[in-house]
C-alpha positions as CSV (number, residue, x, y, z in Angstrom):
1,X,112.8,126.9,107.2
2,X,109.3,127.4,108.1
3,X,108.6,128.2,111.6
4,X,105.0,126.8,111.5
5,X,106.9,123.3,111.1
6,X,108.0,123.6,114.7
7,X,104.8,125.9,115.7
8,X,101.9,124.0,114.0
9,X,99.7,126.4,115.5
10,X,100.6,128.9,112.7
11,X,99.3,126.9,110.1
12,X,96.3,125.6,110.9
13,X,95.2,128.8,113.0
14,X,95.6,131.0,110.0
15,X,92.7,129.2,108.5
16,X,90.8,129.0,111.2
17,X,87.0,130.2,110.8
18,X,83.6,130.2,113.0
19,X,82.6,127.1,111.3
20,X,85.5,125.2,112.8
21,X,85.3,126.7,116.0
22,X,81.9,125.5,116.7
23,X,83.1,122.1,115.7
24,X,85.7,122.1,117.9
25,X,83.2,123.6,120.6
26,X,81.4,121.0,120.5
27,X,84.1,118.4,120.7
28,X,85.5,120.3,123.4
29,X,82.7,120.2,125.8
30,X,81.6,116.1,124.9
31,X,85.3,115.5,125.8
32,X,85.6,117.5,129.1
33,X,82.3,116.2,130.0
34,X,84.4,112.8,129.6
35,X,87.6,113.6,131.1
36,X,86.9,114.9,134.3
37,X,85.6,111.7,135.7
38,X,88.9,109.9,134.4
39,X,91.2,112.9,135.3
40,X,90.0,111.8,139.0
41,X,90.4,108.2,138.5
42,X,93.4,108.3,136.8
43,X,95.1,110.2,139.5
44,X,93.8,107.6,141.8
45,X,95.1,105.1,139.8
46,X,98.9,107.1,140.0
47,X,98.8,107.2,143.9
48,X,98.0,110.9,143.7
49,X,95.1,113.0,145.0
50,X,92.3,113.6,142.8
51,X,92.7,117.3,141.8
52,X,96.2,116.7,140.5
53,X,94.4,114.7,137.9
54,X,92.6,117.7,136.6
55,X,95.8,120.4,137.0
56,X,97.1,117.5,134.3
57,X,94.6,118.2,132.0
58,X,94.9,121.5,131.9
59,X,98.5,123.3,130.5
60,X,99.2,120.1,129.2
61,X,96.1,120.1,126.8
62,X,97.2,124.0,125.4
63,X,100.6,122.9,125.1
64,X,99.9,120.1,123.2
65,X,97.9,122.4,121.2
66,X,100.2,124.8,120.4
67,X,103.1,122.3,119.4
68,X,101.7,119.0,118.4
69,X,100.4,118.4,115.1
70,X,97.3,115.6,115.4
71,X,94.2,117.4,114.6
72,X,92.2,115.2,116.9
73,X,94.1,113.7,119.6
74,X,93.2,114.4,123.0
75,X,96.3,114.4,125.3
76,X,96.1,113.7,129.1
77,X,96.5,111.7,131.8
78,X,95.7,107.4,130.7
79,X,95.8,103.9,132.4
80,X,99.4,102.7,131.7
81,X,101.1,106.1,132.5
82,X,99.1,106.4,135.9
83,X,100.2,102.8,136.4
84,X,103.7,103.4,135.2
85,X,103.7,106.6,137.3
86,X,102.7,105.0,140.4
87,X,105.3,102.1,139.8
88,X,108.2,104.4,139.8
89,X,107.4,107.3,142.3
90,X,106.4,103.8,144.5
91,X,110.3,103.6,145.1
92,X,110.9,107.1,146.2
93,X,108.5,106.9,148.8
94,X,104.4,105.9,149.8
95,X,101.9,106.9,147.1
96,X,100.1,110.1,148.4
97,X,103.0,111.7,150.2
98,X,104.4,114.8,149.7
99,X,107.8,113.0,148.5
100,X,105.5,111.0,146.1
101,X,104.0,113.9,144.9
102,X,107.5,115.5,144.1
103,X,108.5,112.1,142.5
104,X,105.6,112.6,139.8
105,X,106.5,115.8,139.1
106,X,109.7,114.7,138.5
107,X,108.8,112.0,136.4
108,X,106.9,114.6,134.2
109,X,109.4,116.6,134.0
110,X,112.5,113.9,132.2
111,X,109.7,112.5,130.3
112,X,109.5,115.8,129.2
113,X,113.0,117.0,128.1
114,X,113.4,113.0,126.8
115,X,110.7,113.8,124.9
116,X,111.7,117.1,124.1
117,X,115.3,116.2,123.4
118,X,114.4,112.7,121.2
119,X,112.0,115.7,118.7
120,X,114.4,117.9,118.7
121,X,117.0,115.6,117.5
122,X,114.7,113.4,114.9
123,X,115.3,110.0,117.2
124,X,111.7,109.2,117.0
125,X,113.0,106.1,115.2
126,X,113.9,105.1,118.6
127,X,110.4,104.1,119.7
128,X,110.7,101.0,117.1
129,X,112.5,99.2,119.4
130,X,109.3,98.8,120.9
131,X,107.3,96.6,118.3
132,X,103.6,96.1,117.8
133,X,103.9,92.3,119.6
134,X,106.1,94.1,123.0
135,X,103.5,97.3,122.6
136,X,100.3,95.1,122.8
137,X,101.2,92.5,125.4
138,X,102.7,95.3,127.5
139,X,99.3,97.3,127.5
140,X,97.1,93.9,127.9
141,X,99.3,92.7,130.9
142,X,99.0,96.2,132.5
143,X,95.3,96.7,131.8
144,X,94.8,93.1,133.5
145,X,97.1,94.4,136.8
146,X,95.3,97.9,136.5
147,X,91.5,95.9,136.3
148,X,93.0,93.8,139.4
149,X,94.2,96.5,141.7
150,X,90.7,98.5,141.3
151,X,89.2,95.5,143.5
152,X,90.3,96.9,146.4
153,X,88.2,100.0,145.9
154,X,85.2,97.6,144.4
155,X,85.1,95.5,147.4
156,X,86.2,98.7,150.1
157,X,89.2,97.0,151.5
158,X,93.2,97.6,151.6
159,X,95.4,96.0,149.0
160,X,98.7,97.2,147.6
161,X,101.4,95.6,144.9
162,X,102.6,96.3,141.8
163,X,102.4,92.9,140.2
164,X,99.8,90.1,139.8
165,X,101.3,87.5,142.7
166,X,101.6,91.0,145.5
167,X,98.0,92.0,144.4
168,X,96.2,88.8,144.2
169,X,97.8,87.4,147.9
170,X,97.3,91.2,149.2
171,X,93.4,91.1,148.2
172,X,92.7,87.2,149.2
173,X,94.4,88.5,153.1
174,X,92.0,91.0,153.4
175,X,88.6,89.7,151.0
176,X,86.8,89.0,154.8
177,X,86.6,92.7,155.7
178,X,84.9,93.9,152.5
179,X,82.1,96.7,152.9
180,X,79.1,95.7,151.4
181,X,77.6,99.3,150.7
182,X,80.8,99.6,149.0
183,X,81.0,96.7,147.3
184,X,77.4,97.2,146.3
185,X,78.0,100.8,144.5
186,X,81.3,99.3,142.9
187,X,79.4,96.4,141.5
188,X,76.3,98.4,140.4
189,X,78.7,101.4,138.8
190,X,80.9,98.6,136.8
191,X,77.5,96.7,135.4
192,X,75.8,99.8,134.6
193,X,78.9,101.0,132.9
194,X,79.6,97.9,130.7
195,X,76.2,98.0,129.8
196,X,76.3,102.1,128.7
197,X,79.7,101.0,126.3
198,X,77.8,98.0,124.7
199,X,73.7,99.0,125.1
200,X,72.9,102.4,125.5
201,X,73.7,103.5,122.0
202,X,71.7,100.8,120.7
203,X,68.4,101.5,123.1
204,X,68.9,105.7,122.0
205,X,69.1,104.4,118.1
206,X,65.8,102.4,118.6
207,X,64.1,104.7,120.9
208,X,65.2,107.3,117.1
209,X,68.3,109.1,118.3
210,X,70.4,109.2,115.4
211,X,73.7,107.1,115.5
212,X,76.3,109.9,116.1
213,X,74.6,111.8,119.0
214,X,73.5,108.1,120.3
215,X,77.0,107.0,120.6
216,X,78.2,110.5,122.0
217,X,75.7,110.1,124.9
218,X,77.0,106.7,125.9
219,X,80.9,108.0,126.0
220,X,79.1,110.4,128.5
221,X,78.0,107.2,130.7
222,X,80.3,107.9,133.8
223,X,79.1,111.3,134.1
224,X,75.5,109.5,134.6
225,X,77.4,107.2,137.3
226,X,79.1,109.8,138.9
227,X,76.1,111.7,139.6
228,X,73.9,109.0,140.8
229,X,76.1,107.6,143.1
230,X,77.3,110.5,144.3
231,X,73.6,111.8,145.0
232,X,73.1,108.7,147.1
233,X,75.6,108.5,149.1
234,X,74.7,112.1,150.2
235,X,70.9,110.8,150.8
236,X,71.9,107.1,152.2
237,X,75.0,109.4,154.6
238,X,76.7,105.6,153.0
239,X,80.1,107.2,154.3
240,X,79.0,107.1,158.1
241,X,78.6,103.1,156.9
242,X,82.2,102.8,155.8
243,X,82.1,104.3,152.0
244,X,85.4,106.0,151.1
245,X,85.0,109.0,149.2
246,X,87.0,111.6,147.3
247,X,86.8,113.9,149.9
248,X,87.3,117.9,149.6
249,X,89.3,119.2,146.0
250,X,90.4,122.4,146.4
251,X,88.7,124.5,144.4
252,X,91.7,126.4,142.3
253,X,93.6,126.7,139.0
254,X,97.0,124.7,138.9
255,X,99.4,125.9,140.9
256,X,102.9,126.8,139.8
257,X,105.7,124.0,141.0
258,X,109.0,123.4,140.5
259,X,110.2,120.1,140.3
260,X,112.4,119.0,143.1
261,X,115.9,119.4,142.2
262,X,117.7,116.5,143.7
263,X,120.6,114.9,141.7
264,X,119.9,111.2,143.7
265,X,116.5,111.6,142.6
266,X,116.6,112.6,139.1
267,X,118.8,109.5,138.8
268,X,116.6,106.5,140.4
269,X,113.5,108.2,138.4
270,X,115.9,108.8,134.9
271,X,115.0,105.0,133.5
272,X,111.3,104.5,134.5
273,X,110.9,108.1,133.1
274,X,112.7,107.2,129.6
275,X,110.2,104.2,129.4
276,X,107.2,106.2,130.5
277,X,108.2,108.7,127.4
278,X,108.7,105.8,124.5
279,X,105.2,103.9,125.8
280,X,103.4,107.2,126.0
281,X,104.8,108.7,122.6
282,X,104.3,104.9,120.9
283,X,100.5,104.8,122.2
284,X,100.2,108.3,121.3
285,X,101.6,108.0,117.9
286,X,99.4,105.1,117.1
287,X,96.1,106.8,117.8
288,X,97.5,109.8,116.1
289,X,98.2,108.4,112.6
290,X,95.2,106.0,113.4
291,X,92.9,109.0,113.4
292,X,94.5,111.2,110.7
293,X,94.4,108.8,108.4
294,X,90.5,108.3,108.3
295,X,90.9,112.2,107.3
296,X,93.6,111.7,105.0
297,X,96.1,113.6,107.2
298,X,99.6,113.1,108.5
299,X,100.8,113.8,111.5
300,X,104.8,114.3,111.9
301,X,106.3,111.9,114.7
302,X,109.3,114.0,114.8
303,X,107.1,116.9,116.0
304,X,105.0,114.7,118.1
305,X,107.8,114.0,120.5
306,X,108.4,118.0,120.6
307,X,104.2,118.4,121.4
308,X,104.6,116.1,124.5
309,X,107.4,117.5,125.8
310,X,105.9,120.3,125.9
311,X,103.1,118.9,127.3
312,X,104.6,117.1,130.0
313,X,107.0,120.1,130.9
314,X,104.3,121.8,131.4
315,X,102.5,119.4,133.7
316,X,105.4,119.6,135.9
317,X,105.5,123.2,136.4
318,X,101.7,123.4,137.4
319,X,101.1,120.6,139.4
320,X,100.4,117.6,137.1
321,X,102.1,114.0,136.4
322,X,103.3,112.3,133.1
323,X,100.8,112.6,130.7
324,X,100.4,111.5,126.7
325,X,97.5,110.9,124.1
326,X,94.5,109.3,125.2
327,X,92.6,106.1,123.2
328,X,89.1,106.6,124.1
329,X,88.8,110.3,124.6
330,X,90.7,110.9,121.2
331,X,88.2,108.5,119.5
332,X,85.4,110.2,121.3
333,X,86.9,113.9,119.9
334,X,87.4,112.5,116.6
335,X,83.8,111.5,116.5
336,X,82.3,114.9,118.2
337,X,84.2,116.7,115.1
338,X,87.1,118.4,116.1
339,X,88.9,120.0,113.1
340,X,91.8,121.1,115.2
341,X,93.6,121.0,118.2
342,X,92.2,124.5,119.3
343,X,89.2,121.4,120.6
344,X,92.2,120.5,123.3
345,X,92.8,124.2,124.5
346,X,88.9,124.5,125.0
347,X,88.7,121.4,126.8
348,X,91.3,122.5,129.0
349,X,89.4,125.6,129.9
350,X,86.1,123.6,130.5
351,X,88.7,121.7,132.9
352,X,89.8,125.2,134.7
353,X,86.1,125.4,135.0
354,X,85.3,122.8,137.0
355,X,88.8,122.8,138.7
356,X,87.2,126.3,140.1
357,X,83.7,125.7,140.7
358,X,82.6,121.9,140.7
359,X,85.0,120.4,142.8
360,X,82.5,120.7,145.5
361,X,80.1,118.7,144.4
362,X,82.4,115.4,143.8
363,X,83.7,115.5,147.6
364,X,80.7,112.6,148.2
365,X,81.9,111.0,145.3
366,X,82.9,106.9,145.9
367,X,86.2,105.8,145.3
368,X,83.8,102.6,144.0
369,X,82.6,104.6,141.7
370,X,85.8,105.7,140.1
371,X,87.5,102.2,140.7
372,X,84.7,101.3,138.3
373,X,85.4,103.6,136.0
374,X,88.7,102.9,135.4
375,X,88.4,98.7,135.3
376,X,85.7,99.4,132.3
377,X,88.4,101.7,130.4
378,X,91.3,99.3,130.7
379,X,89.6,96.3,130.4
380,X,88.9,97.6,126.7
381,X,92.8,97.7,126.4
382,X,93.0,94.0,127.0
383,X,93.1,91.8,124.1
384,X,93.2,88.1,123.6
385,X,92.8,87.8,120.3
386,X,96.6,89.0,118.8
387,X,98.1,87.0,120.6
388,X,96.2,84.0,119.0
389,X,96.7,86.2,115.5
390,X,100.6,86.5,116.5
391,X,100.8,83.0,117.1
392,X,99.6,82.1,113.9
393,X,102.0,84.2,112.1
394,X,105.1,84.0,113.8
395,X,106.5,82.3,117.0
396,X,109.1,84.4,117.6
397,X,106.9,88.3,118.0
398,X,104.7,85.7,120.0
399,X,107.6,84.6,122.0
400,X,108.1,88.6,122.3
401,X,104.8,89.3,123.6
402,X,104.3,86.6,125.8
403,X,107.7,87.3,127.5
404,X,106.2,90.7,128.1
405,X,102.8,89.6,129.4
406,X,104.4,87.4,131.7
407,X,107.1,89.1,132.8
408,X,104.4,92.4,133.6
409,X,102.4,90.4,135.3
410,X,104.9,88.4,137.5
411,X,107.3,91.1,138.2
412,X,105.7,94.9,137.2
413,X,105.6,97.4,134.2
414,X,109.1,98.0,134.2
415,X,110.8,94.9,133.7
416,X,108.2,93.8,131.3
417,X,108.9,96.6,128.4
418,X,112.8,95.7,129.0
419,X,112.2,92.1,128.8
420,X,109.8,92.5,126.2
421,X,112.9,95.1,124.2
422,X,115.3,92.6,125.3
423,X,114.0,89.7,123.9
424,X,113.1,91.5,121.1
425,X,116.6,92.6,119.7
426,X,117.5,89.2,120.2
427,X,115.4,87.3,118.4
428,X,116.2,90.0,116.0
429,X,119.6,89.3,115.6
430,X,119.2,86.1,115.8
431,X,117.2,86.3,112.7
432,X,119.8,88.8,111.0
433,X,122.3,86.3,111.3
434,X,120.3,83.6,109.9
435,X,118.7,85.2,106.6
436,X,117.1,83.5,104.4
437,X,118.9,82.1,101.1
438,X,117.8,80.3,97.9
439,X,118.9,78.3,95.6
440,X,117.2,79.5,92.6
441,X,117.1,78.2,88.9
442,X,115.4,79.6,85.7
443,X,111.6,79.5,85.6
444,X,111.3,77.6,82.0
445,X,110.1,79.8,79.1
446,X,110.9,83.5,81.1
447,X,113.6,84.7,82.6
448,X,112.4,84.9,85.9
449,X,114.6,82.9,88.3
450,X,112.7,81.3,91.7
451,X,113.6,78.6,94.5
452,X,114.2,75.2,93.5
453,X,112.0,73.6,96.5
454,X,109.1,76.2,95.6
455,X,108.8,76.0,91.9
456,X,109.6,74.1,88.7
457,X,112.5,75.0,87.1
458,X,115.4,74.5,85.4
459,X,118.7,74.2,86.8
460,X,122.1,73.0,85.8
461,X,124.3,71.2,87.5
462,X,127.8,73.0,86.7
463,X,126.0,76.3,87.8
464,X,124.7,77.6,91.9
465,X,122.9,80.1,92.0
466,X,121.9,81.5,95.6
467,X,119.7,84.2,96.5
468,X,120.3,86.4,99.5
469,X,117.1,87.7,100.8
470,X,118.8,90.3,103.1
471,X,121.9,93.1,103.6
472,X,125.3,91.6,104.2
473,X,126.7,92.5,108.0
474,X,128.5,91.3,110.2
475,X,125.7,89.2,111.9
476,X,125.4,87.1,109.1
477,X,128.6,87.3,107.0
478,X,130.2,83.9,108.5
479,X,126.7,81.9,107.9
480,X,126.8,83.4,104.3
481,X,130.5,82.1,103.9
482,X,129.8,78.5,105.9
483,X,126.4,78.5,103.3
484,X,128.6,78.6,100.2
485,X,131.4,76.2,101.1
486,X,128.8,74.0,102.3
487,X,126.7,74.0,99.0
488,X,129.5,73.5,97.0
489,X,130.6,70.5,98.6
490,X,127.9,68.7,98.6
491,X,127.4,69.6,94.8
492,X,131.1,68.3,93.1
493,X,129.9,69.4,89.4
494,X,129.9,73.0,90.2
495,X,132.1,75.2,88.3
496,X,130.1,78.9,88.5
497,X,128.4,80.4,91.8
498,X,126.0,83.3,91.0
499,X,125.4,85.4,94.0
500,X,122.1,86.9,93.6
501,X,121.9,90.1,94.9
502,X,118.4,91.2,94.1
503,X,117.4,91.7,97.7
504,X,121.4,92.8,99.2
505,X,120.7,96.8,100.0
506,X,124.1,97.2,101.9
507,X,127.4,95.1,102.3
508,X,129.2,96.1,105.6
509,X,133.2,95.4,106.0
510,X,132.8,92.3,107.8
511,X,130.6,90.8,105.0
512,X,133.0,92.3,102.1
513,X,135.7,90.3,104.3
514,X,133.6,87.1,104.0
515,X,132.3,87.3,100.7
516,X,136.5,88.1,99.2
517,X,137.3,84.7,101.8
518,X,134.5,83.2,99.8
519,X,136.2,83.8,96.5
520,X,139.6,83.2,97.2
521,X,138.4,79.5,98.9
522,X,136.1,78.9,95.6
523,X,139.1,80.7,93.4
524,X,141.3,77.1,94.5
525,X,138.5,74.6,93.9
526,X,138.8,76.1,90.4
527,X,134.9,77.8,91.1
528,X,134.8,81.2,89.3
529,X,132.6,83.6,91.8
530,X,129.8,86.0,90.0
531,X,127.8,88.5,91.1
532,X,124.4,89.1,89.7
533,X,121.1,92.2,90.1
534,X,123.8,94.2,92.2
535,X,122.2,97.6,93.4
536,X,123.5,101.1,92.3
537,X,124.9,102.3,95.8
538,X,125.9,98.6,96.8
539,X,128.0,98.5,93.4
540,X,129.3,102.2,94.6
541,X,130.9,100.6,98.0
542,X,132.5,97.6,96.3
543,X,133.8,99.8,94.1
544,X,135.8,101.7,96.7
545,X,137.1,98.0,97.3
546,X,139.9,96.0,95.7
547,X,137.0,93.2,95.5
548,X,135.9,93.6,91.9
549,X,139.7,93.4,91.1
550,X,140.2,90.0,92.8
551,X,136.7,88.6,92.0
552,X,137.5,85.6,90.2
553,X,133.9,85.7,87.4
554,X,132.2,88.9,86.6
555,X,129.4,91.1,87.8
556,X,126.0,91.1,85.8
557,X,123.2,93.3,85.5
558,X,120.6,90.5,85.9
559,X,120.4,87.0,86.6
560,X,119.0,86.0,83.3
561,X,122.0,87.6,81.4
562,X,124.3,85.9,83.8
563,X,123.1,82.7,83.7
564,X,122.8,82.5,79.4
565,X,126.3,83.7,79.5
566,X,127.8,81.1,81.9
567,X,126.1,78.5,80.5
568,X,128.2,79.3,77.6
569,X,130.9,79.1,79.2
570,X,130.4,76.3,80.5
571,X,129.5,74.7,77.2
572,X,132.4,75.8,75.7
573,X,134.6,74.5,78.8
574,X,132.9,71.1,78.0
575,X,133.3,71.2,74.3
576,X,136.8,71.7,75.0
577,X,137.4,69.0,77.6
578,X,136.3,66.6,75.5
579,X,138.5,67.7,72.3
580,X,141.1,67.1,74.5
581,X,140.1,63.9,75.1
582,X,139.6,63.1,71.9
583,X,143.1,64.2,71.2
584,X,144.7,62.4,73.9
585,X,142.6,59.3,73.0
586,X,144.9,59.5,69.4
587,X,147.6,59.9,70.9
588,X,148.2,63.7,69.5
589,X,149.2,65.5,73.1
C-alpha cells in the first residue's frame, strides 16, 4: 500500500519544480488578495469576530494541503457553512459570546472526525443521499436568507432570525431607524461590486488588458471596495455619524484552543455538525471534480473526506470554525494557475501575513462594506433556472427541491437538508416499488424485442412477455407479483410468461419469495413460467435456490431464443389439441 495514497503530498511534491512554484505563487497571492476581505465577512456572517475568519484560513489551508488531493481547490471558510455555523452555535448561546465562540469550535471539531471517520472508512457514498435537486435548492434558499440578513448591515440597523418570516418581520420593525451614511456606503459598495463581477473585465479587455489578467483584476474588486471605503470613513470620521465598523483585530498568528469538552454540548451540536460535514464535503467535491476535470485529473472522494478533516481539526485547535472548499476562490485559483495545492499552504502564509501586520488598517473598515460583499457572493449561488430545468424533467426531484427551498426559508438550514433527504428517500422508495415494466413483443425482421405501446411489433397472444426495468427487492416484489396475476387475467389465451430479465441486476429474498408464489399461482392456471437474458451473478443466487427446480418453463439465454422456442411449443400444443379434436369428432377416444 502506498502511503502517498493517504499523504498526497508525497506524490505531487516529488515532482515539484521552480516552474510550478511560481505558478502556484502567483495563484497564491491573487487568492489571498481575495480571501481576506471574505475571511472577515464570512466570520461576520457566522456570528464570530472578524479575526477568527482569518485564523480559519490559515492551518486549515496547509492541512488541506498536505492531505487532500484537488490540485486547485481553495478550502476555507464559505456562505452556507458560516450560515449553518451561526444556525447551530445560535442554540448554545448569543452569537459573539465567549460560549458561542466555544460552540464553533466545537462544531469544527465533529465536522472534523465525521469527516475524518466517514474517509477513513470509504462512506463517502453517504453524501448521495443528498442529490443534486436537495443540494441546489438547499444552497439557493440559503443564499436568498444569507442576501436577506446582510440588510441589516446595508441599512445600519438591528435585525436577527434564522429564517425568512424572523428576518423579514425583524427588519420591517426596525426599517425607520436606518443610518443613511450607512446605508449610503452599503448601497454604493453592493453597485460598485455587481458592476466589478459583470463590467470591469470587459472595460480592462477594451481598454487592451488581455482576458486572463482582465478577469483576475475584477475577482480582486472587493479589495478596491475595501480600501476606498475604508479611506473614507477615516477622512468623513462617518463612525462619529453612526457607521459600525470592524473595530480593532488583534494583530497575531492563531492561537492554540482546545475545544470545550462538554458531553451536553457535544451532543446538541452532534446533528447540525454531521450536516455541516455532508453539505461542505458535497459542495467541496463538486468544485473538486468540476475543476479537475478541465485538467483531465481526478480527485479521490474517499481521500477528500480525510483532507477536510484534517482541515477542520485543525481549525478547531487554532481558533477557527467549520470550514470546506470554496466556489469562487477555487475558480479564481484555478484561473491564476495553480498546479498544486502547495498554492493553498502559500496562501495561508500570505493570510499569517496580514493576520500579523494589516489588521490595523481594516479597524475603520464598514460592516456595510462587508455586508456587501457577502450579498454579491451569495447571490451568485442563487439559481432560478434548475428549478424550471428540474421541473421539466421530473416532478418528483422538483418536488425534492422545492420542499427544501421552502422548508429553508420558512423554518432554517437545518430542517431544510432533512426535509429535503427526507422527502427524497421517499419519493425514492416510492419509485423502487413501483418500477417500470413492459410488455414487449418481437420487433419484426430482428430479434430485438421492444414495448408494445412504443413500437410496432409482433406479438402472440398464447405468449407475455414482461420486461423488468429494475433489481427485484422487497419494495417492489408484491407489485411485481399483483403485475403478473393481473396481466394474465385480463389476457385468457396465455399459456407462456417470459420474464425478461435484461435489466434485473439483483433478486433479494423477498422477491425470490414472490417471483416462486408467481410460479406456483401460474403453475395451476396451467401457465408455464420462463425466464429470459438472466445475468451471470443473478443466475449464481438462484442457483443457491430450490427455484430453478420448481420453475415450471425454463431459463433462456436471450429473449429471441426463448420466444422461437415457445412459439413452438405452443404450435405443437395447438397441432395437438386439434388432433384430438379431430379424433374425438370420429369418435376414436
Amino acid at each position: 500500500m502506498k502511503i502517498s495514497r493517504y499523504l498526497p503530498i508525497l506524490d505531487w511534491g516529488s515532482r515539484y519544480n521552480s516552474t510550478t512554484l511560481t505558478n502556484d505563487g502567483v495563484a497564491a497571492i491573487i487568492v489571498t488578495i481575495m480571501l481576506i476581505p471574505q475571511s472577515l465577512a464570512y466570520a461576520m456572517l457566522a456570528g464570530l469576530p472578524p479575526e477568527i475568519g482569518l485564523y480559519a484560513s490559515i492551518l486549515p489551508l496547509i492541512a488541506y494541503a498536505i492531505f487532500g488531493t484537488s490540485r486547485t481547490l481553495a478550502v476555507g471558510p464559505v456562505a452556507v457553512v458560516s450560515l449553518m455555523t451561526l444556525t447551530a452555535a445560535s442554540a448554545i448561546a448569543a452569537p459573539g459570546s465567549a460560549e458561542f465562540i466555544a460552540a464553533a469550535l466545537v462544531l469544527a471539531l465533529l465536522s472534523g472526525l465525521f469527516l475524518l471517520l466517514l474517509g477513513i472508512f470509504k462512506l463517502g457514498f453517504l453524501a448521495n443521499l443528498l442529490s443534486h435537486p436537495v443540494v441546489s435548492g438547499f444552497i439557493t434558499a440559503s443564499g436568498i436568507i444569507i442576501a436577506t440578513s446582510q440588510l441589516k448591515s446595508i441599512f445600519g440597523i438591528k435585525a436577527s432570525g434564522a429564517a425568512m418570516p424572523e428576518l423579514v418581520s425583524s427588519i420591517a420593525a426596525t426599517i425607520g431607524t436606518t443610518n443613511i451614511p450607512t446605508l449610503i456606503i452599503g448601497v454604493s459598495a453592493t453597485a460598485f461590486l455587481f458592476w466589478v463581477r459583470k463590467g470591469l473585465k470587459p472595460l480592462l479587455m477594451r481598454l487592451g488588458l488581455p482576458a486572463r489578467p482582465a478577469e483576475l483584476i475584477a475577482k480582486a474588486g472587493p479589495i478596491a471596495a475595501v480600501a476606498v471605503s475604508t479611506i473614507v470613513t477615516i477622512l468623513f470620521d462617518l463612525e462619529a455619524e453612526g457607521v459600525k465598523v470592524v473595530g480593532d483585530i488583534p494583530q497575531s498568528l492563531p492561537p492554540f484552543s482546545v475545544p470545550l469538552i462538554d458531553l451536553e454540548l457535544w451532543k446538541t451540536l452532534a446533528i447540525p455538525a454531521l450536516l455541516l460535514s455532508i453539505i461542505g464535503f458535497v459542495e467541496s467535491v463538486s468544485v473538486g471534480q468540476t475543476l479537475a476535470a478541465k485538467r483531465r485529473q481526478r480527485i479521490d472522494p474517499d481521500q477528500e473526506l480525510i483532507g477536510l478533516g484534517a482541515a477542520n481539526i485543525s481549525a478547531a485547535f487554532s481558533g477557527g470554525y467549520p470550514v470546506t472548499g470554496g466556489f469562487a476562490r477555487s475558480v479564481v485559483n484555478f484561473d491564476a494557475g495553480a498546479e498544486t495545492p502547495a498554492a493553498g499552504a502559500f496562501t495561508a502564509v500570505g493570510i499569517a501575513l496580514a493576520a500579523l501586520f494589516l489588521t490595523p488598517l481594516l479597524a475603520s473598515l464598514p460592516i456595510a462594506t462587508l455586508a456587501a460583499t457577502i450579498i454579491v457572493a451569495v447571490l451568485s449561488l442563487v439559481d432560478f433556472k434548475t428549478p424550471q430545468t428540474i421541473w421539466r424533467y421530473s416532478k418528483m426531484d422538483f418536488a425534492a427541491m422545492a420542499a427544501t427551498i421552502g422548508v429553508t426559508l420558512l423554518a432554517g438550514v437545518e430542517p431544510g437538508v432533512i426535509a429535503g433527504v427526507g422527502l427524497s428517500l421517499a419519493l425514492f422508495l416510492w419509485r423502487s416499488s413501483r418500477p417500470h415494466a413492459a410488455i414487449v413483443g418481437r420487433v419484426p425482421e430482428t430479434e430485438h424485442f421492444r414495448n408494445v405501446n412504443r413500437h410496432k411489433v409482433f406479438t402472440d397472444p398464447r405468449i407475455l412477455t414482461i420486461r423488468i426495468d429494475e433489481s427485484l427487492t422487497y419494495l417492489n416484489a408484491r407489485w411485481l407479483e399483483e403485475f403478473i396475476l393481473e396481466q394474465v387475467a385480463e389476457q385468457k389465451s396465455v399459456r407462456h410468461v417470459i420474464l425478461m430479465c435484461s435489466a434485473v441486476n439483483a433478486i433479494d429474498a423477498s422477491a425470490l419469495e414472490s417471483i416462486e408464489a408467481i410460479n406456483h399461482r401460474l403453475e395451476d392456471s396451467d401457465i408455464s413460467l420462463h425466464l429470459s437474458e438472466v445475468k451471470g451473478p443473478v443466475m449464481d443466487r438462484l442457483e443457491q435456490s430450490h427455484f430453478l427446480e420448481q420453475l415450471s418453463g425454463n431459463v433462456y439465454l436471450s429473449q429471441n431464443e426463448a420466444y422461437s422456442a415457445l412459439i413452438a411449443i405452443a404450435d405443437s400444443e395447438d397441432k395437438a389439441d386439434t388432433d384430438i379434436d379431430i379424433w374425438s369428432a370420429r369418435g376414436l377416444i
